[in-house]
N, C-alpha and C positions, 0 to 999 in steps of 0.2 A: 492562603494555602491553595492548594492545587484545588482542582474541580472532583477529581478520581476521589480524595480525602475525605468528600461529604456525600460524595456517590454510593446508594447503598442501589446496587444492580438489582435489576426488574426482575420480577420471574410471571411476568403476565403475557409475555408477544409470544403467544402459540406456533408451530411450528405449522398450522395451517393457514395463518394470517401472511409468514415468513414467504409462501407461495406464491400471494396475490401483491404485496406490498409497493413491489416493484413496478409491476406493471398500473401502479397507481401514479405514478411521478410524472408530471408534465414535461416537457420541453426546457431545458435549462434556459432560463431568461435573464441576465443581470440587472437589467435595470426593472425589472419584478419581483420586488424581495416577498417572499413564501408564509404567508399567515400560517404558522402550525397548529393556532386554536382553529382556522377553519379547515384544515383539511379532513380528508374521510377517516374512518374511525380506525381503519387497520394502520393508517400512517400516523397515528394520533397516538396510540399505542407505540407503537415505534420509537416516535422521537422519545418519550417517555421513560422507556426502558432503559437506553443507554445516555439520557440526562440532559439532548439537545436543547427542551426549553427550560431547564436549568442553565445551561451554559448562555445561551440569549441572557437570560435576567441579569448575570454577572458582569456580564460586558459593556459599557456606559456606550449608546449611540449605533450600535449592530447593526449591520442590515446583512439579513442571511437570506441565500438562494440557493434553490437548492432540482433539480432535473437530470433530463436523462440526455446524454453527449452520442447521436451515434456517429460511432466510428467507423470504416471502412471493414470492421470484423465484430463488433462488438455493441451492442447498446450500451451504456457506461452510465451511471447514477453518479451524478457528480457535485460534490457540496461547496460551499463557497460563502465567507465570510467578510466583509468589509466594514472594514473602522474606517471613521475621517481623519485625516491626516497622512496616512499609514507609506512606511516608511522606505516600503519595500511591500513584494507576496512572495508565500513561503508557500512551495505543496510538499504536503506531507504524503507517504506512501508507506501502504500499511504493511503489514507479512502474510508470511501462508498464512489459511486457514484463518485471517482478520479479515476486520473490515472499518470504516472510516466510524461506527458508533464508538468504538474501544479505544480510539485516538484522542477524546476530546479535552481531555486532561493536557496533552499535547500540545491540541489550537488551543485551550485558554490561554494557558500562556504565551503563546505566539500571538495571542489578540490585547490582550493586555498589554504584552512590549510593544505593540503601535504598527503592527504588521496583519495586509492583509493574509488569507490563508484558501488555498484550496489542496482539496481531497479527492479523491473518486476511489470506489467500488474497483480492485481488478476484475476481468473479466472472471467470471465462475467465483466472485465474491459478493458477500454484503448483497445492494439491492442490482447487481448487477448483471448483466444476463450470461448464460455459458454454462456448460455443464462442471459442477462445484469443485472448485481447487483443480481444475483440468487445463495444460496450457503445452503447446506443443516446442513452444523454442524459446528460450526467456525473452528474445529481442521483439516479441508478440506484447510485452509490458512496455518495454520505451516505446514500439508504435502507437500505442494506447494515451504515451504522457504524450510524446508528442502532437497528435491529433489533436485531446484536448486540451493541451495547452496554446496552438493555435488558434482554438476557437475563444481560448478565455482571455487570452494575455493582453489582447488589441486593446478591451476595457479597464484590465485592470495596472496598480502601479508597480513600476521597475524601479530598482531590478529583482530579479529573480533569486529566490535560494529554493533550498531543497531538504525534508529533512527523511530519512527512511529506515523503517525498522526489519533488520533482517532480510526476507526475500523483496521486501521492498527496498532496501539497502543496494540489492545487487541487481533489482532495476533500474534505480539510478546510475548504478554506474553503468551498468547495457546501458542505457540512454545517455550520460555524457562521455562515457568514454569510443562508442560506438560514432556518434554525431554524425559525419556526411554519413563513414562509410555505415548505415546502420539498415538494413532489411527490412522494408514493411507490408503486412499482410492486406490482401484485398480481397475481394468477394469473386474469386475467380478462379475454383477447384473444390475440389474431393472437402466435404468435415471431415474433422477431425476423428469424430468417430459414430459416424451413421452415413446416410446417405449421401447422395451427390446434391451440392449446393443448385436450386433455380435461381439463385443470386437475389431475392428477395431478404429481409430481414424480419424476422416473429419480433414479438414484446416477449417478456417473462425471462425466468432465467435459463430455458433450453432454444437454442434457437441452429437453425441448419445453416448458419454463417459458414466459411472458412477462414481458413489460415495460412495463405500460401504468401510467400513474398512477393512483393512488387522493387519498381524500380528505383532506384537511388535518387533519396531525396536531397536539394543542397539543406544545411545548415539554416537555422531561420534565427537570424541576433536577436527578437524577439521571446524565444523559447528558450535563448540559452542560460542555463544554470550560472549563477556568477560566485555561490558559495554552498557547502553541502555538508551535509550534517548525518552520519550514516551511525545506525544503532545497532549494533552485535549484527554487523552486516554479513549476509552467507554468501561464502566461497563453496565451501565444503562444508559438510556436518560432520559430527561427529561420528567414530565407526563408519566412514566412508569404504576403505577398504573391504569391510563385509557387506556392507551395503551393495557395491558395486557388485561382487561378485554374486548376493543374492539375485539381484536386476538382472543379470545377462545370463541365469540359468534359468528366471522365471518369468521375465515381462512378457514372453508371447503366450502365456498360457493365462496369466492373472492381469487382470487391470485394472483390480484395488482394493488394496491392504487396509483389516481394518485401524483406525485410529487411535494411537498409544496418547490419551493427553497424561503428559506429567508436570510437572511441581515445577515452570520454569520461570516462578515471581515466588517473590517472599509476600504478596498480597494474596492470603489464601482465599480470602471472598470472593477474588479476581479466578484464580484457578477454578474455583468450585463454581462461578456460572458459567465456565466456557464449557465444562463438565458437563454442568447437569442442567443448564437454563436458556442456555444464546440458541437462539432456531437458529440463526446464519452460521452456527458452527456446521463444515463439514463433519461428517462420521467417518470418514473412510478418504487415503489419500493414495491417489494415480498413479501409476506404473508410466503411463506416461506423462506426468512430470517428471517423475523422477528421472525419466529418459531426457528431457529438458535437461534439468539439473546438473547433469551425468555431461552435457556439452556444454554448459554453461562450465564446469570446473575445468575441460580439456581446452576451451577457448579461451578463457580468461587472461591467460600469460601474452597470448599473441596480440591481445588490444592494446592499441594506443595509448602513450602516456597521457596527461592533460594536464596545467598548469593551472586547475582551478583552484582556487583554496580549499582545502577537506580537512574535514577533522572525524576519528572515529572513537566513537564513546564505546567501550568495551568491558564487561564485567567479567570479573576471572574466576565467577564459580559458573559461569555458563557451560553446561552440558547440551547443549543444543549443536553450535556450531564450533568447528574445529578451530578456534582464534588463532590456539599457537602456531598456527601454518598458515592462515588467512593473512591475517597480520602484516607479515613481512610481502605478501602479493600486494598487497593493496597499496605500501607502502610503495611499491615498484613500478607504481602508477601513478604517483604525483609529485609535482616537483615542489609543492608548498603542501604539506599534512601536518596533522597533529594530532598525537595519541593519546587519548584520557583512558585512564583503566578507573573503574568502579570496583574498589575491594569488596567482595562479598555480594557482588553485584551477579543475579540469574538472567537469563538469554532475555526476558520480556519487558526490557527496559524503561520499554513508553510504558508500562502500568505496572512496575517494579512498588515494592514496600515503600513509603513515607522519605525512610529516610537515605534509600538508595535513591527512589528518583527526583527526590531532590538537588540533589546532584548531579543530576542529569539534564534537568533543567538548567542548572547555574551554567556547566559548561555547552549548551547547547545556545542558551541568549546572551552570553560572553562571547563567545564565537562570530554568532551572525551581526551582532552588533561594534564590536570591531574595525575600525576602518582600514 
């Protein structure tokens, strides 16, 4: 059975611990797999809570690593799994308001099927630096996979898949639909939202980085996705139309609304610690994301098709994002798709009930394994 099935979630990683955690992580190193019995106590705590040395004992031969990626806007926490053999690597990309602890259900079985797996932290996620769930233009997430997937890929085995839930859903496709033409940020303007960058970079998760774009990068065959696996992926949400129209009479006065969590897994232990237990849960989500969000749905249609193989896993009681309209965009984007609907299936599909994600699983390693 899955990992998530025997996972009973932590309520011990204080939301004071949630602060320093990060800037506890060394330098990502592959070939330095990460003792979690000897690390310090707040990162011991950590892995603990959301089942990382659980998931190690499960896995025959692991070697897990685990550090911080900096990127040209971002320090980035970034995890990373390898099995011997492994037949392919697979990064997974979490949603709003996730983070790579809540995945691991996910990588298990992605490490079980014989594949290695890497994960990271978005920017303003999980052990990540940034101010929380704050992001100025969605194509700021592909500069992020891309970066660190040129620093990880050289060591690890090809090819490459992809698998993403929701707003990480719709950074994969900003990063492989985007490819050359894709805009990437540098340490060279105004933050986001405080003062003017010295072009230095802080530890922790506030740092005086920027976000401004840079110049056109070519395509790297190394980084490129070769199959993709996208989970209740966001175009649009739900009630967009009042959404929007809320946004554009109130983002210059407000810059963050507090946080509605609802009921969007049939695993209510799963809803009830992002509620009442996960430090790394945001409280409160951006005005300017949402202004993000708001150009990610008006650009969407003008991106590039792409012939990579995609498959999107989609459950039709999801009240999160808009599918019935999503749906057919996405399909307008690939010349090889395939559409799995999960009956009865809510928007959190990577940690959906027993027997919804189960199913999620079947078509997700049916898929990549496939020739």
């Amino acid at each position: 059975m899955g990992h998530l099935k025997s996972l009973h979630w932590g309520k011990s990683f204080s939301r004071e611990q949630a602060e320093e955690v990060g800037g506890l992580l060394p330098e990502l190193n592959l070939q330095q797999p990460y003792a979690i019995d000897k690390a310090p106590a707040a990162l011991r705590t950590y892995f603990a809570t959301y089942g990382f040395d659980s998931l190690l004992e499960s896995v025959t031969a692991c070697q897990y690593c685990v550090g911080f990626v900096q990127t040209r806007s971002h320090r980035l926490a970034v995890h990373v799994w390898q099995v011997p053999n492994a037949s392919a690597t697979v990064l997974v990309s979490h949603g709003l308001f996730d983070h790579v602890g809540l995945f691991l259900g996910v990588i298990e079985q992605l490490l079980h099927a014989g594949y290695c797996v890497v994960a990271l932290d978005f920017p303003g996620h999980g052990l990540s630096e940034g101010e929380p769930a704050v992001i100025r233009d969605f194509s700021i997430y592909a500069s992020v996979i891309e970066e660190s997937l040129q620093f990880l890929m050289p060591g690890l085995p090809r090819p490459l898949f992809a698998v993403g839930q929701s707003t990480g859903g719709a950074a994969l496709l900003s990063y492989v639909l985007n490819a050359r033409e894709l805009n990437r940020p540098e340490l060279n303007g105004p933050e986001l939202n405080g003062p003017e960058s010295n072009g230095s970079v802080s530890s922790g998760r506030n740092s005086n980085t920027s976000e401004s774009p840079s110049k056109l990068m070519p395509e790297n065959p190394a980084t490129k996705v070769k199959k993709l696996v996208l989970l209740a992926p966001l175009i649009q949400p739900q009630k967009w139309p009042v959404i929007n129209v809320s946004y554009i009479l109130l983002h210059k006065f407000i810059q963050f609304i507090p946080r509605n969590f609802t009921m969007n897994s049939h695993d209510e232990s799963f809803c009830e610690f992002l509620r009442d237990y996960d430090p790394l849960q945001p409280r409160h989500i951006s005005t300017v994301w949402t202004g993000a969000m708001r150009k990610w749905i008006q650009s969407f249609d003008s991106l590039p098709m792409s012939n990579i193989p995609c498959m999107v896993i989609q459950g039709d009681a999801d009240m999160t994002v808009d599918w019935q309209k999503n749906l057919p965009r996405i399909q307008n984007k690939f010349s090889d798709i395939t559409i799995e609907m999960i009956e009865g299936g809510m928007h959190h599909l990577a940690c959906e009930g027993d027997a919804w994600r189960s199913q999620v699983y079947q078509h997700m390693l049916n898929f990549l394994s496939k020739e």
